[in-house]
DSSP file (Angstrom, degrees, kcal/mol; ACC not computed):
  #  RESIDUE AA STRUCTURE BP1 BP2  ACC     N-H-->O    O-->H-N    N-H-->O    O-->H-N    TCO  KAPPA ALPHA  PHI   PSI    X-CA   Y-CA   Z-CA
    1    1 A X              0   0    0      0, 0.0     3,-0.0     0, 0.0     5,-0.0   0.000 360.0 360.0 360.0 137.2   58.3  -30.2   33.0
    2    2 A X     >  -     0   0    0      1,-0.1     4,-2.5     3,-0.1     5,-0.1  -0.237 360.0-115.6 -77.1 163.4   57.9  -33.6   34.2
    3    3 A X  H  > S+     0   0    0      2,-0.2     4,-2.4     1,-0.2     5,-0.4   0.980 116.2  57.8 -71.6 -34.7   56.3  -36.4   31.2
    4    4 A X  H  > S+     0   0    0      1,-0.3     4,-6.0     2,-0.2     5,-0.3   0.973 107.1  41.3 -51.5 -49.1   53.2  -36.7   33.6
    5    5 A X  H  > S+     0   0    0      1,-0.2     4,-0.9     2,-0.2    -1,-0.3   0.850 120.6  44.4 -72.7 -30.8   52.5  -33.3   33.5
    6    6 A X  H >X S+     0   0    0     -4,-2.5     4,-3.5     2,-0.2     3,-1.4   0.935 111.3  50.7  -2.9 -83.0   53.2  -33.2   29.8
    7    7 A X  H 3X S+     0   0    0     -4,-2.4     4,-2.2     1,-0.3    -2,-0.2   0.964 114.9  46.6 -57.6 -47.9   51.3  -36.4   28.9
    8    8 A X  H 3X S+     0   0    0     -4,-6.0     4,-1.6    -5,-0.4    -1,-0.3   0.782 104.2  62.7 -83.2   8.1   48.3  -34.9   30.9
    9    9 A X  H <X S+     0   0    0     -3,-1.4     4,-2.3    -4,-0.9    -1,-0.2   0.858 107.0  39.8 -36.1 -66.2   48.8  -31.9   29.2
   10   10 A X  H  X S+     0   0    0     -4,-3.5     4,-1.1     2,-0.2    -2,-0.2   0.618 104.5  62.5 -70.1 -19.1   48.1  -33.5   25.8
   11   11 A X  H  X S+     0   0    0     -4,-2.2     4,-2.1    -5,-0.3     3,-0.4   0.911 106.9  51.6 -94.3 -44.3   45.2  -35.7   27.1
   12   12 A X  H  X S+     0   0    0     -4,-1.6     4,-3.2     2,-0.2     3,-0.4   0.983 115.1  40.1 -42.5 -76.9   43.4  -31.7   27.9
   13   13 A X  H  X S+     0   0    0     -4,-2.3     4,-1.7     1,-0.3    -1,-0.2   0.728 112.5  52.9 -51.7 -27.9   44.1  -30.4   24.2
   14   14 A X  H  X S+     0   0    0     -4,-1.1     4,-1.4    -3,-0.4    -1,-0.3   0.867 116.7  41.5 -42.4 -63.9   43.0  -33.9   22.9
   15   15 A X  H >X S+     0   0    0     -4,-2.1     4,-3.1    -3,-0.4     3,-0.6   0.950 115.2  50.2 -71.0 -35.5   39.4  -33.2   25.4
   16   16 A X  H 3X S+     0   0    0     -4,-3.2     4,-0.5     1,-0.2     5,-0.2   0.993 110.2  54.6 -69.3 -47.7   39.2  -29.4   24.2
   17   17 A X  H 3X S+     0   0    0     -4,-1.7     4,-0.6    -5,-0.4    -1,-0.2   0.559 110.1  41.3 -56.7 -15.8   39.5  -30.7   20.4
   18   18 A X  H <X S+     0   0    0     -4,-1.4     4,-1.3    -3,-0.6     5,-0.3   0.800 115.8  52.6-100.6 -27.3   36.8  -32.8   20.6
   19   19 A X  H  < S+     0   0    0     -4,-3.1     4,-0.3     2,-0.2    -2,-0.2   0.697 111.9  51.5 -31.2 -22.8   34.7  -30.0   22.7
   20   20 A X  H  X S+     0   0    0     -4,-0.5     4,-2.4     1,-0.2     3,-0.4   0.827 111.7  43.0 -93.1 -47.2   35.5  -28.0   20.2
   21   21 A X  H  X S+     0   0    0     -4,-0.6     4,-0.9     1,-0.3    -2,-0.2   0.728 112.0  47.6 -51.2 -21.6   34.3  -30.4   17.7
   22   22 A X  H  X S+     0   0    0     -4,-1.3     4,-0.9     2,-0.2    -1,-0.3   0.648 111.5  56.1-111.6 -32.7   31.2  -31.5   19.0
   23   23 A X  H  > S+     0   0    0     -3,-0.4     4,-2.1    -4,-0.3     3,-0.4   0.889 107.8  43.9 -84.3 -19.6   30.4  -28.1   19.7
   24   24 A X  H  < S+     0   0    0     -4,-2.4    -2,-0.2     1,-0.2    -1,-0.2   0.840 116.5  51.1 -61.3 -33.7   30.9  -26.9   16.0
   25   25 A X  H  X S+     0   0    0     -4,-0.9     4,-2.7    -5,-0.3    -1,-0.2   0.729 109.9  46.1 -42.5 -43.2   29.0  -30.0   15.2
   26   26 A X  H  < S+     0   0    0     -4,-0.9     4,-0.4    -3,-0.4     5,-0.3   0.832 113.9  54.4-100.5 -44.5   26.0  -29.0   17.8
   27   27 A X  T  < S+     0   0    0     -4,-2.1     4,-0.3    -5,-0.2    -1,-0.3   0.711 104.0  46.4 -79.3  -1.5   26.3  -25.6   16.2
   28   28 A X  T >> S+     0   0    0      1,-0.2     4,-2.2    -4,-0.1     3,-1.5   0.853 118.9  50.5 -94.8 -52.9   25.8  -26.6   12.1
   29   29 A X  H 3X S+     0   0    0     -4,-2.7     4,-1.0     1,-0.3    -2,-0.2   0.545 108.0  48.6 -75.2  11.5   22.7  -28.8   13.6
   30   30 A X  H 3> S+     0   0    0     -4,-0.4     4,-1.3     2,-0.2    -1,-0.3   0.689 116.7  42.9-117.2 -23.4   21.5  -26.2   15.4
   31   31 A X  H <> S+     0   0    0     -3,-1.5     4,-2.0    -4,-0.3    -2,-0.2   0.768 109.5  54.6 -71.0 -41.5   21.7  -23.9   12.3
   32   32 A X  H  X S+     0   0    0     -4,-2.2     4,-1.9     2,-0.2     3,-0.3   0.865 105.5  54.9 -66.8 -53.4   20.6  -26.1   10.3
   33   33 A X  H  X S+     0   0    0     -4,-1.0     4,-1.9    -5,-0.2     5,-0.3   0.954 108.7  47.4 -42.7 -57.2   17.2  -26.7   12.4
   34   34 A X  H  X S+     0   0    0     -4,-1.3     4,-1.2     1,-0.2    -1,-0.2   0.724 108.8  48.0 -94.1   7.1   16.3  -23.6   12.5
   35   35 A X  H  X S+     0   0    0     -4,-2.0     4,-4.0    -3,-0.3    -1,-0.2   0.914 116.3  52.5 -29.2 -65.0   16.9  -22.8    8.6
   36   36 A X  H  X S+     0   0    0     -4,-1.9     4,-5.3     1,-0.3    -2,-0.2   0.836 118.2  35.8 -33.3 -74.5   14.8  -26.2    8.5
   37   37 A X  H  X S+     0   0    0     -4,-1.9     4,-1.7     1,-0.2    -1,-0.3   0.749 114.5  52.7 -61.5 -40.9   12.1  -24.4   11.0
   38   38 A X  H  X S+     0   0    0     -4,-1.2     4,-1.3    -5,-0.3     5,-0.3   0.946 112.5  45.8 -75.7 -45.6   12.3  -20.8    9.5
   39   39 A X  H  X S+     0   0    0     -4,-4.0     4,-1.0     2,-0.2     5,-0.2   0.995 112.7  52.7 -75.2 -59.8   11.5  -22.2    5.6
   40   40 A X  H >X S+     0   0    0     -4,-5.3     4,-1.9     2,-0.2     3,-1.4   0.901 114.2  46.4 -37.3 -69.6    8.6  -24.5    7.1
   41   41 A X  H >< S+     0   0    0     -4,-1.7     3,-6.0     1,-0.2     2,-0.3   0.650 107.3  47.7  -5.8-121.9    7.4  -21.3    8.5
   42   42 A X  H 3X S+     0   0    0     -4,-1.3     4,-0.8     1,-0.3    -1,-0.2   0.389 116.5  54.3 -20.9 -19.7    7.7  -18.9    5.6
   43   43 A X  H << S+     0   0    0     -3,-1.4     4,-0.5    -4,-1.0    -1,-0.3   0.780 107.9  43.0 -39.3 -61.9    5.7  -21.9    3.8
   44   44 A X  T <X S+     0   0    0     -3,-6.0     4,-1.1    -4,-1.9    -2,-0.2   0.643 113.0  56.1 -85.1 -26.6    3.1  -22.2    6.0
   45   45 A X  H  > S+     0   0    0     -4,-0.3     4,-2.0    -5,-0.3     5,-0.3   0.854 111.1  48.3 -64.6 -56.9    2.9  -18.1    6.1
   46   46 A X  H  X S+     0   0    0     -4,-0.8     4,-1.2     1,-0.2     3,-0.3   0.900 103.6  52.3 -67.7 -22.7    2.6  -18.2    2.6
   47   47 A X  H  > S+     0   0    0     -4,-0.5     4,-3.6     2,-0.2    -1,-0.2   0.873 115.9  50.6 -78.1 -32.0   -0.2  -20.9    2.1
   48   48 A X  H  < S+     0   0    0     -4,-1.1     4,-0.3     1,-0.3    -1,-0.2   0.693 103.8  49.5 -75.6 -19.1   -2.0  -18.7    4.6
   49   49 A X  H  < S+     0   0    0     -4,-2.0    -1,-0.3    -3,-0.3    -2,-0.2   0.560 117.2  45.9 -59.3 -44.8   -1.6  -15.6    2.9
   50   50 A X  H >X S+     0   0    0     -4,-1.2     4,-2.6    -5,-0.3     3,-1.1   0.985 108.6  57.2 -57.1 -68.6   -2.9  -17.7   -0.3
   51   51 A X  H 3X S+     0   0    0     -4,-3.6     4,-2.1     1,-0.3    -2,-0.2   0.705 110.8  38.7 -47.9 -40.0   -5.5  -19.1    1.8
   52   52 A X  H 3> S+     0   0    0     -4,-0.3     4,-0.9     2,-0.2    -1,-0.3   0.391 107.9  69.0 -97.9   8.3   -7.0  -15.3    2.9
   53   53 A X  H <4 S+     0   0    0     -3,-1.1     4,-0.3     2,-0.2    -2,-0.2   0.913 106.3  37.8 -64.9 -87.3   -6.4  -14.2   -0.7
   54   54 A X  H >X S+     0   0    0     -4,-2.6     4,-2.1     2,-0.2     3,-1.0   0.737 110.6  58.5 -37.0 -45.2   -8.9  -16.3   -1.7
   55   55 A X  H 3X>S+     0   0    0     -4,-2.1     4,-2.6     1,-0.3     5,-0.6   0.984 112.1  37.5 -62.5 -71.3  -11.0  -15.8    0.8
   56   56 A X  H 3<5S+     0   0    0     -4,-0.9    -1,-0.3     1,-0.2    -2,-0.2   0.441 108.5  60.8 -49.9   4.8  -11.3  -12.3    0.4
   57   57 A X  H X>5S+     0   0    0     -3,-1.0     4,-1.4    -4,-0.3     3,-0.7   0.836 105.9  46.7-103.0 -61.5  -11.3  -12.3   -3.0
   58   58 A X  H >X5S+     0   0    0     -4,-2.1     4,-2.4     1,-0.3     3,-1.6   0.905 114.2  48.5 -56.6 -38.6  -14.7  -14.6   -3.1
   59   59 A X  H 3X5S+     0   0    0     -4,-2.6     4,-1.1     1,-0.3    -1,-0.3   0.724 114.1  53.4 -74.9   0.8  -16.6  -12.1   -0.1
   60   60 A X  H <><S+     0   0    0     -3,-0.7     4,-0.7    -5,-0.6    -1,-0.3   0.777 112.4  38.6 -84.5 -22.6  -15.2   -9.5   -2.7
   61   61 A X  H <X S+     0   0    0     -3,-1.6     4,-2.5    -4,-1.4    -2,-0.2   0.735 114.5  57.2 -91.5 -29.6  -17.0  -11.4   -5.6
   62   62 A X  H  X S+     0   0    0     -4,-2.4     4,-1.3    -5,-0.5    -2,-0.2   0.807 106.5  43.8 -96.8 -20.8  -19.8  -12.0   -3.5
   63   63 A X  H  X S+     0   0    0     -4,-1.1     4,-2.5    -5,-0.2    -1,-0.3   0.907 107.5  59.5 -62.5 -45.0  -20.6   -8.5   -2.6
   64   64 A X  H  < S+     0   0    0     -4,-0.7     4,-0.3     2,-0.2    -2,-0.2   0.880 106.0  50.4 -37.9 -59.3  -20.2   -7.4   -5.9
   65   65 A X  H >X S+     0   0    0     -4,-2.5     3,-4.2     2,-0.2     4,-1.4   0.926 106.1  52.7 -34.9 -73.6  -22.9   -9.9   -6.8
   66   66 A X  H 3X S+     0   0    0     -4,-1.3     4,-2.6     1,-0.4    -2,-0.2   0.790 111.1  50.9 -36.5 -53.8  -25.3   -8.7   -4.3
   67   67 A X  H 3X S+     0   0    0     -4,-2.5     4,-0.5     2,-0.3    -1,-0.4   0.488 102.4  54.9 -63.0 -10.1  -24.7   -5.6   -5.7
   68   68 A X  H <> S+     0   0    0     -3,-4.2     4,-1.2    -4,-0.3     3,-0.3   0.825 113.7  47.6 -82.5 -52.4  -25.3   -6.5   -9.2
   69   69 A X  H  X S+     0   0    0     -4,-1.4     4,-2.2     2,-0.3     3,-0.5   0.870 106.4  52.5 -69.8 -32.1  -28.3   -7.6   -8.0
   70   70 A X  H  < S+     0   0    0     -4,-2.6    -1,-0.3     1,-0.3     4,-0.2   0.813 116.7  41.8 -63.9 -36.1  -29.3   -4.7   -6.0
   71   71 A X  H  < S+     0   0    0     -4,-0.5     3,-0.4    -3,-0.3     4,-0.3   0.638 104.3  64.9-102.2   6.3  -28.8   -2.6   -8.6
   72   72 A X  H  X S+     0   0    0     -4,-1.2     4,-3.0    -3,-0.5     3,-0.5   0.783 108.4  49.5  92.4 -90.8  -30.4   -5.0  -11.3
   73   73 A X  T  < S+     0   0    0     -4,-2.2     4,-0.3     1,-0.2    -2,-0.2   0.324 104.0  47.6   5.7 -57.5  -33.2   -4.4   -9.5
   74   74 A X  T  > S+     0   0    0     -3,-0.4     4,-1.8    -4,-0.2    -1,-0.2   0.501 110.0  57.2-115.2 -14.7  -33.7   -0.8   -9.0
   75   75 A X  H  > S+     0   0    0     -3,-0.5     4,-2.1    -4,-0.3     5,-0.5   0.922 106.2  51.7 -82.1 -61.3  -32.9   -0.3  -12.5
   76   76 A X  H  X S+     0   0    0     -4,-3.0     4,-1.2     1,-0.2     5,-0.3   0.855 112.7  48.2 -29.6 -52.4  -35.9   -2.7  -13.3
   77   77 A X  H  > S+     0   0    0     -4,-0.3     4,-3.2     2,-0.2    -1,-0.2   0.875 107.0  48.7 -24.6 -71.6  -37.7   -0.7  -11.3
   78   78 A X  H  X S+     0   0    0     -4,-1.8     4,-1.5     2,-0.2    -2,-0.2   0.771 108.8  57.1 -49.6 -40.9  -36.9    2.5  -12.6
   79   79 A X  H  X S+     0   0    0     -4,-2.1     4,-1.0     2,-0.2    -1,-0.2   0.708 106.9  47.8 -81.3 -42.5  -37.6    1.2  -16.2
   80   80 A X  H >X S+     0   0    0     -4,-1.2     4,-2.0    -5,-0.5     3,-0.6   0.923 111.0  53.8 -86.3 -45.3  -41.3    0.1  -15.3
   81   81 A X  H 3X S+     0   0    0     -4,-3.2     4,-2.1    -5,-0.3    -2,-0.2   0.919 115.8  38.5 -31.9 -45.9  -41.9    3.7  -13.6
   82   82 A X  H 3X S+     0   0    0     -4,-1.5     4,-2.7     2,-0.3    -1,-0.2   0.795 114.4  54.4 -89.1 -25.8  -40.9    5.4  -16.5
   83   83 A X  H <X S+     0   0    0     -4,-1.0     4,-2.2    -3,-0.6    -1,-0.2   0.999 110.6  41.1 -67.8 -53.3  -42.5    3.0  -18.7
   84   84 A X  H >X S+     0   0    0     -4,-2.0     4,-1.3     2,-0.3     3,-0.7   0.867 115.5  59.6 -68.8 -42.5  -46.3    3.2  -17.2
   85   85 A X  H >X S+     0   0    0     -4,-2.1     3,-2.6    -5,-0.3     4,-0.8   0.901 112.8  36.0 -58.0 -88.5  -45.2    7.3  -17.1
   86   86 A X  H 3X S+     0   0    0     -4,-2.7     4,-0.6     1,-0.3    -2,-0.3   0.587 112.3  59.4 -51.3 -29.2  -44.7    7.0  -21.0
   87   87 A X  H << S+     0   0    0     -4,-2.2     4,-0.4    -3,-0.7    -1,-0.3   0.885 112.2  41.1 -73.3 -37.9  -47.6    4.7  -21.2
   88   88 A X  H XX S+     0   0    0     -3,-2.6     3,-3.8    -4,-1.3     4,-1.4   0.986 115.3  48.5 -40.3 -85.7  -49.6    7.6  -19.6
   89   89 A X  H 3X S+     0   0    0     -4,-0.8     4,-3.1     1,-0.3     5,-0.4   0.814 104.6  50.6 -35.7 -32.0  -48.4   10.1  -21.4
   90   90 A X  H 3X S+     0   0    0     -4,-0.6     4,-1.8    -5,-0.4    -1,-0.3   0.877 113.7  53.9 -82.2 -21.7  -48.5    8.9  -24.9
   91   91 A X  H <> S+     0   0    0     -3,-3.8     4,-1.0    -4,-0.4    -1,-0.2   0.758 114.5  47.0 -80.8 -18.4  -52.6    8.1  -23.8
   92   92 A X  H >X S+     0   0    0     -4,-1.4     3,-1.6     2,-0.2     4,-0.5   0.988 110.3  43.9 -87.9 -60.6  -52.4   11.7  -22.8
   93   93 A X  H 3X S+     0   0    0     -4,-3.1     4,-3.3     1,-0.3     3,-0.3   0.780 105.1  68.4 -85.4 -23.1  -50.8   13.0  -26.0
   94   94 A X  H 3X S+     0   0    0     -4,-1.8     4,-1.6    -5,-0.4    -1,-0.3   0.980 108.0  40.8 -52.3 -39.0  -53.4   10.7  -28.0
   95   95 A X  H << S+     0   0    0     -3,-1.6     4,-0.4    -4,-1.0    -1,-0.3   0.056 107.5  55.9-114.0  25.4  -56.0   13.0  -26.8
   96   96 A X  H  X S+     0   0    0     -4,-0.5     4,-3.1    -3,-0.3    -1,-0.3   0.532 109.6  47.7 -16.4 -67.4  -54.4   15.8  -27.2
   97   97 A X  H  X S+     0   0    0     -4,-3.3     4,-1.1     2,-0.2    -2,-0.2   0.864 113.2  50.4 -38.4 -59.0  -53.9   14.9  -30.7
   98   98 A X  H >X S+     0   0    0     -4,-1.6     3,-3.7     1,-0.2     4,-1.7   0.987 106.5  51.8 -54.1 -84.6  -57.5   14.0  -31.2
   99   99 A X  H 3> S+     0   0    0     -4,-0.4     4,-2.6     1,-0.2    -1,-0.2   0.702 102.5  53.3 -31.2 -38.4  -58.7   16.7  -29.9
  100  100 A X  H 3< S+     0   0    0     -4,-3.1    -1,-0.2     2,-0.2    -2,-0.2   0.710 117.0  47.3 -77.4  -6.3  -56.7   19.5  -32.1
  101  101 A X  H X< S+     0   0    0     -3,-3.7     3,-2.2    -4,-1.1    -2,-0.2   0.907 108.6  52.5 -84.1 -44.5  -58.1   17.5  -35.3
  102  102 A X  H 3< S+     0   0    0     -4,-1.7    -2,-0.2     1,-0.3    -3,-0.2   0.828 115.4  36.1 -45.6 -56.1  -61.3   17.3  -34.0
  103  103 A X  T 3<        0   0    0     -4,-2.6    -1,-0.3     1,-0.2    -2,-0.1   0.610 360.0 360.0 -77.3  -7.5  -61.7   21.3  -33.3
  104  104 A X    <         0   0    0     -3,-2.2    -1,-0.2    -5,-0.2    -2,-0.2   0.557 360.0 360.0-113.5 360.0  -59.7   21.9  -36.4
């Protein structure tokens, strides 16, 4: 083999080794980005995940409320019905009373 073809032999294996290099290079940054990007992500996933935690947690609280109050309410309700019924009754059972001393 002649030295030209030789010498440019070596000036190819010289150019592939730094192709190769610049492409292992090109491939750690490229790896490396999109670690970078996948943990921003999963970051940002989670804060949002946080974010609708909370949120649902408060319309959870805040029905709840409503519902405290709604039933709050109907229990109050209930409580004066029964009461003006006992208030009746007991007017009723006075004169009841009265009456069986009276005839007796």
């Amino acid at each position: 083999m002649s030295l030209e073809a030789m010498e440019k032999i070596t000036e190819m294996e010289a150019e592939m080794g730094r192709r190769k290099t610049q492409a292992d290079q090109k491939a750690r940054e490229l790896k490396e980005a999109a670690r970078a990007a996948g943990e921003a992500l999963l970051v940002q996933v989670r804060r949002e995940a946080e974010e609708e935690e909370r949120a649902l947690l408060a319309a959870a609280e805040q029905r709840g409320a409503q519902r405290c109050e709604i039933l709050d309410r109907e229990t109050a309700e209930k409580a004066e019905t029964l009461r003006r019924e006992g208030e009746k009754r007991l007017a009723e059972a006075v004169d009841f009373i009265v009456e069986r001393v009276v005839k007796d």
